[in-house]
Backbone bond lengths (Angstrom), bond angles and torsions (degrees), N, CA, C in turn:
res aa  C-N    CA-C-N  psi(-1)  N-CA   C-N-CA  omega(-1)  CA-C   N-CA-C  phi
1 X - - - 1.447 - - 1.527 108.10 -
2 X 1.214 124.83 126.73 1.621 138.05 -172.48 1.092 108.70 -71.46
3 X 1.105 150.77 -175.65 1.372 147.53 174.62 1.409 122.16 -155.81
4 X 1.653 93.84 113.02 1.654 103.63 -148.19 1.930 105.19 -87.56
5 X 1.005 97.31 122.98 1.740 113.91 -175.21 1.684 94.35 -84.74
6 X 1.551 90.53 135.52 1.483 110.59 153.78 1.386 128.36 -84.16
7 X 1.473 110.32 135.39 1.214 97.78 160.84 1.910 110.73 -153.40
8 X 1.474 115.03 161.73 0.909 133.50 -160.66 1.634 113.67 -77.99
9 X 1.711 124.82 137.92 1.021 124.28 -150.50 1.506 104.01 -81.26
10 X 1.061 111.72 -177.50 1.499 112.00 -155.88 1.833 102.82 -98.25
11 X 1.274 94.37 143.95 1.491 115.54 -158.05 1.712 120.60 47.29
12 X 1.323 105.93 51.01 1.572 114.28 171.19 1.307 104.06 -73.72
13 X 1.537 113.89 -176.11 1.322 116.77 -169.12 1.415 93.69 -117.72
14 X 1.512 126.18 -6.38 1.102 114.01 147.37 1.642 159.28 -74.74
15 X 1.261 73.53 6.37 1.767 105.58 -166.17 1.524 101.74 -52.56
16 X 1.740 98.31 -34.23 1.968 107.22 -159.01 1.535 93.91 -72.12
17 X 1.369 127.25 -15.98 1.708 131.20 -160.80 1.340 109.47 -62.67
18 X 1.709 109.44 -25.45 1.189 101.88 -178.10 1.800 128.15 -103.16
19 X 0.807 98.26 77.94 1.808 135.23 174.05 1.759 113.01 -23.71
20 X 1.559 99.23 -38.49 1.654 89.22 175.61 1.229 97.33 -115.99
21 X 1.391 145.69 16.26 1.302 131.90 144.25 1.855 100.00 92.63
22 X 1.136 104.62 23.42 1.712 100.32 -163.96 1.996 101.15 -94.57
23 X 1.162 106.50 -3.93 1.510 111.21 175.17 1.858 100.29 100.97
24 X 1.136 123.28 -21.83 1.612 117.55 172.57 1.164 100.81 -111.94
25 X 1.882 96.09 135.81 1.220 86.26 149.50 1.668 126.92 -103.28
26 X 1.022 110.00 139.23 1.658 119.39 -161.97 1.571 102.46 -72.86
27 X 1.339 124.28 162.54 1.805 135.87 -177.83 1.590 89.45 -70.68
28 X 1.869 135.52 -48.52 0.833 89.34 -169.68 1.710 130.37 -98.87
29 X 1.485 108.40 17.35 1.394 120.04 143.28 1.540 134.00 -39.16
30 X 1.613 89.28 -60.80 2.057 105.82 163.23 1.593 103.64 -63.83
31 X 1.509 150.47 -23.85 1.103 150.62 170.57 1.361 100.76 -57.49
32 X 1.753 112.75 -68.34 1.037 99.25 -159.92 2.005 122.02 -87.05
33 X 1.240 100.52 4.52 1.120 99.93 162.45 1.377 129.69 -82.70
34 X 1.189 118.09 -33.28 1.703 136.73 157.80 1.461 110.01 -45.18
35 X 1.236 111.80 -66.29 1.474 125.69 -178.93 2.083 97.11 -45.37
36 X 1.399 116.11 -55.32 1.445 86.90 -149.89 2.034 91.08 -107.17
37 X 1.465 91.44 25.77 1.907 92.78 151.78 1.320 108.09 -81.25
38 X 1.371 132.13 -34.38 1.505 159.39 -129.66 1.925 69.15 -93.88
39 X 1.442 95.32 -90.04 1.843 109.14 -167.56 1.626 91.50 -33.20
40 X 1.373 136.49 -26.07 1.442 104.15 -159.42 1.488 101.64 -123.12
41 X 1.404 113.27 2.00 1.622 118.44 145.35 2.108 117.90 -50.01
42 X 1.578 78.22 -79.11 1.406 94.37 -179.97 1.663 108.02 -40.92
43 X 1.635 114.03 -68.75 1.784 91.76 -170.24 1.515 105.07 -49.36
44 X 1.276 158.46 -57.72 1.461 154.73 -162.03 1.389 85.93 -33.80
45 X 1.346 105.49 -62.78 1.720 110.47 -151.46 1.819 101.55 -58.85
46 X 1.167 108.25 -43.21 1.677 101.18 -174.67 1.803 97.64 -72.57
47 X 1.264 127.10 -35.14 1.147 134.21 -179.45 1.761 106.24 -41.19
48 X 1.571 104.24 -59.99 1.466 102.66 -164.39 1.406 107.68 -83.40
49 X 1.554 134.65 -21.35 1.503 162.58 153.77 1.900 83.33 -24.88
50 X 1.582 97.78 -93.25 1.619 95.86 -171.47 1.425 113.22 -45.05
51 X 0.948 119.83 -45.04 1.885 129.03 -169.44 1.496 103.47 -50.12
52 X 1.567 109.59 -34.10 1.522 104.43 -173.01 1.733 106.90 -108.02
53 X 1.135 109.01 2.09 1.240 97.10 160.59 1.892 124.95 -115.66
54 X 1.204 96.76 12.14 1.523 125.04 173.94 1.689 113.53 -95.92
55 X 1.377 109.08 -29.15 1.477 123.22 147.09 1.157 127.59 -58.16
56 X 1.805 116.51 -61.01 1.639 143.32 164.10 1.473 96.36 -23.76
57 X 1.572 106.85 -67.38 2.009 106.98 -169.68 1.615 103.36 -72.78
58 X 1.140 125.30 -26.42 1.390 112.96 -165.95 2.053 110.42 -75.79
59 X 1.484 100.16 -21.45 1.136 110.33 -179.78 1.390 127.09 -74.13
60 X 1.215 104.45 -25.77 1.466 143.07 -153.73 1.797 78.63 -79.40
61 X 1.608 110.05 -88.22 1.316 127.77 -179.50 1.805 122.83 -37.52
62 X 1.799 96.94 -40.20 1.355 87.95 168.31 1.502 129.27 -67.00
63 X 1.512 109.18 -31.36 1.131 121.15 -160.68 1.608 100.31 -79.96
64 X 1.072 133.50 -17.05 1.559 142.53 -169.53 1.189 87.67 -91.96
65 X 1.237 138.06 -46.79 1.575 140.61 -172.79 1.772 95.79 -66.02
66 X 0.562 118.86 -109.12 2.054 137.27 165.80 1.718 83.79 3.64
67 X 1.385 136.13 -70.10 1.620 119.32 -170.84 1.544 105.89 -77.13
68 X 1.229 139.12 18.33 1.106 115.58 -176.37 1.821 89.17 -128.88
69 X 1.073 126.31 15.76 1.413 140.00 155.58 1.214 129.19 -77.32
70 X 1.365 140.58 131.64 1.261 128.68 -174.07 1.322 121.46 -68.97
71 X 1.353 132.21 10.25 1.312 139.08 -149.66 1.898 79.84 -97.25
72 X 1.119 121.02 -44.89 1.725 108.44 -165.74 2.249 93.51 -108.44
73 X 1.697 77.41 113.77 1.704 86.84 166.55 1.743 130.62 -36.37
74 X 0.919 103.65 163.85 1.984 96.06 171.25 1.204 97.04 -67.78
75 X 1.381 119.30 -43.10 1.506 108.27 -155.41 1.557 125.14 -61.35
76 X 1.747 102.70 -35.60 1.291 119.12 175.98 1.745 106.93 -73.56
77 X 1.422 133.14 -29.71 1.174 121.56 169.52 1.590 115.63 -86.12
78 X 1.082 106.96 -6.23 2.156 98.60 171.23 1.811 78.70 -89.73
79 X 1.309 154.32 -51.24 1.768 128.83 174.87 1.538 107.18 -42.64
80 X 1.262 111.79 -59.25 1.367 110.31 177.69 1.484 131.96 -37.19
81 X 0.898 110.14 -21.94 1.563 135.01 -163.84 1.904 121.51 -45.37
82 X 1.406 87.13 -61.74 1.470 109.05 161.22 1.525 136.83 -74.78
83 X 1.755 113.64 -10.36 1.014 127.88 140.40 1.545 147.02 -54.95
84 X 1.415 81.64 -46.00 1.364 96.46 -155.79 1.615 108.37 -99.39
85 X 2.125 114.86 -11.09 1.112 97.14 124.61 1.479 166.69 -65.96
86 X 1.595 94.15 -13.01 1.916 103.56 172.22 1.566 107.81 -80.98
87 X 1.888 107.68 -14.54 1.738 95.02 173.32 1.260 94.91 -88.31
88 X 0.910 158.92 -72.37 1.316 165.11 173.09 1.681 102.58 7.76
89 X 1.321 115.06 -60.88 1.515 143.88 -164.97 1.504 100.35 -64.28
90 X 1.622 107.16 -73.25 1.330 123.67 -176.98 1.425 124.42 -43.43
91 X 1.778 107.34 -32.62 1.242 121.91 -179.37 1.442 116.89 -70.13
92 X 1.247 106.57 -50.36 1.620 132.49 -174.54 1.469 111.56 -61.37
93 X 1.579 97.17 -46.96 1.461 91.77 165.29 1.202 137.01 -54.03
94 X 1.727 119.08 -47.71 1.392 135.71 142.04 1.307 139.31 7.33
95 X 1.721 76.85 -56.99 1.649 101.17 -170.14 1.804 99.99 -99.79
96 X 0.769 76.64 -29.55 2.121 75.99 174.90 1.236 119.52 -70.64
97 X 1.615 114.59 -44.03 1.392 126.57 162.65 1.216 132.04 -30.88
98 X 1.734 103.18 -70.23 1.854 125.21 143.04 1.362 106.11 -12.92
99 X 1.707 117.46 -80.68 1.261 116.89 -159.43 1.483 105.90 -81.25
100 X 1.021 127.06 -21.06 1.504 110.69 -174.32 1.546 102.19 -84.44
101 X 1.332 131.90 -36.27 1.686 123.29 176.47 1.412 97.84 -79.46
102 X 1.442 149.95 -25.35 0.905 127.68 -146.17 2.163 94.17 -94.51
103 X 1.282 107.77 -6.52 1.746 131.76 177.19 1.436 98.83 -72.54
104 X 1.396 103.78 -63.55 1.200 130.79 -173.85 2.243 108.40 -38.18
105 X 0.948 79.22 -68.99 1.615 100.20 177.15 1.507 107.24 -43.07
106 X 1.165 111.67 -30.28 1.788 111.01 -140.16 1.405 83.68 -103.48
107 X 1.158 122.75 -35.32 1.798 131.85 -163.42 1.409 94.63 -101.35
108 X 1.458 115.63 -13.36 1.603 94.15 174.25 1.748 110.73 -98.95
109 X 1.282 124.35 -17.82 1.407 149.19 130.44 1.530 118.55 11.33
110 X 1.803 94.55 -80.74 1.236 126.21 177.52 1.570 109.25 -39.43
111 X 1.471 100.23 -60.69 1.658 103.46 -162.03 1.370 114.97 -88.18
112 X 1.111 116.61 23.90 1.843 117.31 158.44 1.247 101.96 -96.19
């Protein structure tokens, strides 16, 4: 009985998997290609993580800037008041979140 080889259709995107050029690609080829999609999942994910909490503080600061301008009356910032503590809150949290998982991660890291 012959033994019928697989192989991958033409112009796949797996084609590049095979690294020593030997015509298979081997499981731990598919390992290691999985593995460093994984590495380039995760940085995006911390990528857009900081991005939105690097926004969170920048908003925070603009918006303290913008009420402490004469362009918005007292009157409209004593209305503001009660708003602009739940943004205040919401933001901070944001940003605490960021830093407290992003601690979290690094110290949980360590101990594997």
């Amino acid at each position: 009985m012959a033994v019928k080889t697989k192989r991958l259709q033409e112009g796949s995107k797996f084609n590049d998997l095979d690294v020593n050029n030997d015509g298979v690609v081997s499981d731990a080829e598919m390992e290691h290609y999985q593995l460093a999609e994984e590495v380039k999942r995760q940085n995006r994910k911390q990528m857009h993580q900081r991005n939105m909490a690097w926004v969170a503080l920048g908003s925070m600061v603009g918006f303290t800037a913008v009420m402490f301008t004469p362009v918005i009356p007292d009157e409209r910032i004593q209305l503001l008041s009660d708003i602009s503590n739940l943004f205040y809150l919401a933001q901070a949290g944001i940003v605490g979140a960021f830093m407290g998982f992003a601690a979290f991660d690094k110290g949980g890291m360590k101990s594997k």
